[in-house]
C-alpha positions as CSV (number, residue, x, y, z in Angstrom):
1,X,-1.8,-9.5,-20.1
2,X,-4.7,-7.3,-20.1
3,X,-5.4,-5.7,-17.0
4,X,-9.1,-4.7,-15.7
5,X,-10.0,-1.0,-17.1
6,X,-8.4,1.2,-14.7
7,X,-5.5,-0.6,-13.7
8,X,-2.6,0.4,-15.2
9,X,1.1,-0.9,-14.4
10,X,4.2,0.6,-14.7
11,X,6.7,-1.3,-14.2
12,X,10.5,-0.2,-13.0
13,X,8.8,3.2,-13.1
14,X,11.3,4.1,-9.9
15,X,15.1,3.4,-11.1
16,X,17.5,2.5,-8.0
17,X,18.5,5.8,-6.8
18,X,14.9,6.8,-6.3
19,X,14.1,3.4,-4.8
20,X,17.6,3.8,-2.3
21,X,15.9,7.5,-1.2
22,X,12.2,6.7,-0.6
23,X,13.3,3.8,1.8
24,X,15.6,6.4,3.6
25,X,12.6,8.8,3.6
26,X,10.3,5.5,4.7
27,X,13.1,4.7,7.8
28,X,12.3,8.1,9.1
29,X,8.4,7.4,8.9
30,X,8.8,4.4,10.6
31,X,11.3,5.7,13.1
32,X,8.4,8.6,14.4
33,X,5.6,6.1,13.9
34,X,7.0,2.7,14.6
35,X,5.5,-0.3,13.1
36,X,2.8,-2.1,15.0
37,X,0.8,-5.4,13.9
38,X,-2.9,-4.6,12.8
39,X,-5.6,-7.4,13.9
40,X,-9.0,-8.4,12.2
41,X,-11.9,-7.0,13.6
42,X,-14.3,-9.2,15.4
43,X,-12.0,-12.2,15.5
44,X,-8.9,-10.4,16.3
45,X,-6.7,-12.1,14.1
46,X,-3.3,-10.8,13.3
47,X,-2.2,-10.1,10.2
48,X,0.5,-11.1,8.7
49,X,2.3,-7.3,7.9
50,X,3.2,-4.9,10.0
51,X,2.4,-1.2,9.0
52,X,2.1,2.3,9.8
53,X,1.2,5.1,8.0
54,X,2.1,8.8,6.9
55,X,0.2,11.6,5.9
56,X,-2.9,13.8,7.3
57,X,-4.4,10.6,8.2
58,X,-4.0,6.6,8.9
59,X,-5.6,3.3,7.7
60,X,-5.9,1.4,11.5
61,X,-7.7,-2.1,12.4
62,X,-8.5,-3.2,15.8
63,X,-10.9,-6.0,17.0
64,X,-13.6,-3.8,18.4
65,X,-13.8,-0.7,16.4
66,X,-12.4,-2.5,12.8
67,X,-11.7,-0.7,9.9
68,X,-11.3,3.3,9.5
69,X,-9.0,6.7,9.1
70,X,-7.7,8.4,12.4
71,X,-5.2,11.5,12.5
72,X,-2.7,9.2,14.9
73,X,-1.0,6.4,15.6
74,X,-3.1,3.4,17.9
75,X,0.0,3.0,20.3
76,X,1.8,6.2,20.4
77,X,-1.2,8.6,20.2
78,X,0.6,10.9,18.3
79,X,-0.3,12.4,14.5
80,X,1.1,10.7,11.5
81,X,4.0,12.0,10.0
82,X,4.2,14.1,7.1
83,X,4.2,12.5,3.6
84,X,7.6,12.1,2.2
85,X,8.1,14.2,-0.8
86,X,8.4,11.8,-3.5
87,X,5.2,10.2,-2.7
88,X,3.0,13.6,-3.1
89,X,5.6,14.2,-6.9
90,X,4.6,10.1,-7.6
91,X,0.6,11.5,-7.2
92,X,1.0,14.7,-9.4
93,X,2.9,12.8,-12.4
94,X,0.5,9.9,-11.9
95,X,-2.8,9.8,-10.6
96,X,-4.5,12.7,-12.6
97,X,-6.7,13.7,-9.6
98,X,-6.0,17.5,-8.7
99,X,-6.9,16.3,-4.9
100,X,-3.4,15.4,-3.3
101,X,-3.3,12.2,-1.0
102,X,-4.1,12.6,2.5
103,X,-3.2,8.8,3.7
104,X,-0.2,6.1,3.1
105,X,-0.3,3.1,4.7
106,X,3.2,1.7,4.7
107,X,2.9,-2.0,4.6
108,X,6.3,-4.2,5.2
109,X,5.9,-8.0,4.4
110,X,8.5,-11.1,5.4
111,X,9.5,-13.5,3.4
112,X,5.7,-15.3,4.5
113,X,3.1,-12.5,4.6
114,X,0.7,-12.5,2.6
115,X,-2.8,-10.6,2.0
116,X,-5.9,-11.5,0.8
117,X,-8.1,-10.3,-1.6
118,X,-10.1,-7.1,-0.4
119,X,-11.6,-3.9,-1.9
120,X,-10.4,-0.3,-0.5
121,X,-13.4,1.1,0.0
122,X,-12.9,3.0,3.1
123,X,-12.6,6.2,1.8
124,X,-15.4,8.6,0.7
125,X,-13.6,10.1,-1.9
126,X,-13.6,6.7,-4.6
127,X,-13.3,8.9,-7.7
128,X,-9.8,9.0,-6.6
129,X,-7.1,6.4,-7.9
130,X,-5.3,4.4,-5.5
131,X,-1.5,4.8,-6.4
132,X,0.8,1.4,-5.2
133,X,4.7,1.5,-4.7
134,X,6.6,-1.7,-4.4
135,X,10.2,-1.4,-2.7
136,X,12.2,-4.4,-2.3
137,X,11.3,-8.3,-2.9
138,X,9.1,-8.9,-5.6
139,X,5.7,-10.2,-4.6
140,X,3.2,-12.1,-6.8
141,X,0.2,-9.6,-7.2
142,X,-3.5,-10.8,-7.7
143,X,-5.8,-8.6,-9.2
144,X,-10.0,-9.7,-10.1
145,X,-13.2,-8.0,-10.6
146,X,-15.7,-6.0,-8.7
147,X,-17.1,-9.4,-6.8
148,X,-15.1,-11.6,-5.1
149,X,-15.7,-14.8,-7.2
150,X,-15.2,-13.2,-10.1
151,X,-12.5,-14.4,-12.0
152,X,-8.1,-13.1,-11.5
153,X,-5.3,-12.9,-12.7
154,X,-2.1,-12.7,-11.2
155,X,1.9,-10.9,-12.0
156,X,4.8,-10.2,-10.5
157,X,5.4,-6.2,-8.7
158,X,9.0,-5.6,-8.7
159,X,11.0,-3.0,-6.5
160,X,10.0,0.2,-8.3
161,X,6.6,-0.5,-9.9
162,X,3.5,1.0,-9.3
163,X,0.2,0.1,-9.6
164,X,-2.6,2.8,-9.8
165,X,-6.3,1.6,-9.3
166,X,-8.7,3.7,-10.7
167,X,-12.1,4.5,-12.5
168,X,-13.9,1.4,-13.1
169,X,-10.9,-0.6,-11.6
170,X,-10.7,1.2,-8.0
171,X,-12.7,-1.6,-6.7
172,X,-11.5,-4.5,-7.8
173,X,-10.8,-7.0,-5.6
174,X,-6.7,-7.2,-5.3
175,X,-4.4,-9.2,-2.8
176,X,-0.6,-10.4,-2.3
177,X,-0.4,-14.4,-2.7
178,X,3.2,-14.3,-2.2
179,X,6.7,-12.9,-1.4
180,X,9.7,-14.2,-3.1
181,X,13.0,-13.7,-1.2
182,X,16.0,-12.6,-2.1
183,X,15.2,-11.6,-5.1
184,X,15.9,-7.7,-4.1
185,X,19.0,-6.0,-2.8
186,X,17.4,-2.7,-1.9
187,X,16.4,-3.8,2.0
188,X,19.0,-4.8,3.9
189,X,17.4,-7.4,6.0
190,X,15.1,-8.3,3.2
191,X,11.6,-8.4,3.0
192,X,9.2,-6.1,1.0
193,X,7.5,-2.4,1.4
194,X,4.6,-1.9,0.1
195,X,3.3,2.4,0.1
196,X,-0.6,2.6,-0.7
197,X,-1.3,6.2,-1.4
198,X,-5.0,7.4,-0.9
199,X,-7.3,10.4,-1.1
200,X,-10.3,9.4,2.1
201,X,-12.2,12.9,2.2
């Protein structure tokens, strides 16, 4: 299979122990910045995960002011919290940029979430790589070009791969068809993390 330039894979790159410790690290994100359910903007649709998000700053979506990075959370009003560990190591061995992360959006999916193809192109700071970690049920991952018609291709991200997206491929266009349940142990009640690790400034 032969990924865009500047996508790389690496799969089972987390064995299980790291895996078991990230999501114990994740649980205490989530228990200071509880998940919420973003919506489209304009149409105020709801998407299909639920996220929050740790670091300096967040990735939020509303109906009226849409896409963007604030320092805290929409319902509690208080600042993220910090970036676990692991994720700031993951950047340093991987990503090659000597500018550390400043957002991850923590993304859970059910057995039927889904997300379509987009760009990240929020952030100023697009010479960074955006760095992917996938924690429980494996999902089916699509992956395209720079345009949105142009053509995909599609694989499987098991618990413990990550993606990086970088240089000519930190725009491609990139989505979620599908979950497939059951087919991880690590979360108790099933279901998949995904932890998107970005550089905005």
């Amino acid at each position: 299979m032969q990924l865009p330039n500047g996508i790389r894979h690496l799969p089972g790159y987390l064995d299980r122990p790291a895996q078991e410790a990230l999501v114990e690290a994740i649980r205490a994100v989530v228990a200071d910045a509880p998940l919420f359910t973003p919506v489209m903007p304009g149409t105020g649709k709801e998407m299909s995960v639920r996220m929050t998000n740790c670091g300096s700053l967040g990735w939020v979506t509303d109906r009226q002011r849409g896409y963007r990075y604030q320092p805290t959370h929409p319902a509690t009003g208080r600042p993220w919290p910090a970036m676990p560990q692991q994720l700031l190591d993951f950047w340093r061995d991987i990503a090659g940029y000597e500018k550390l992360p400043e957002a991850c959006l923590v993304n859970f999916y059910g057995d039927d979430a889904r997300m379509g193809l987009h760009q990240d192109r929020d952030e100023q700071d697009l010479n960074a790589p955006v760095l992917s970690v996938s924690l429980g049920n494996t999902c089916l991952f699509r992956v395209g070009g720079l345009n949105r018609n142009d053509r995909t291709l599609s694989f499987k991200l098991a618990s413990g791969d990550i993606v990086v997206l970088g240089g000519e491929g930190r725009l491609c266009f990139h989505g979620v068809d599908r979950i497939y349940p059951a087919t991880s142990t690590l979360l108790k009640n099933g279901g998949r993390i995904n932890l998107t690790l970005r550089r905005v400034n």
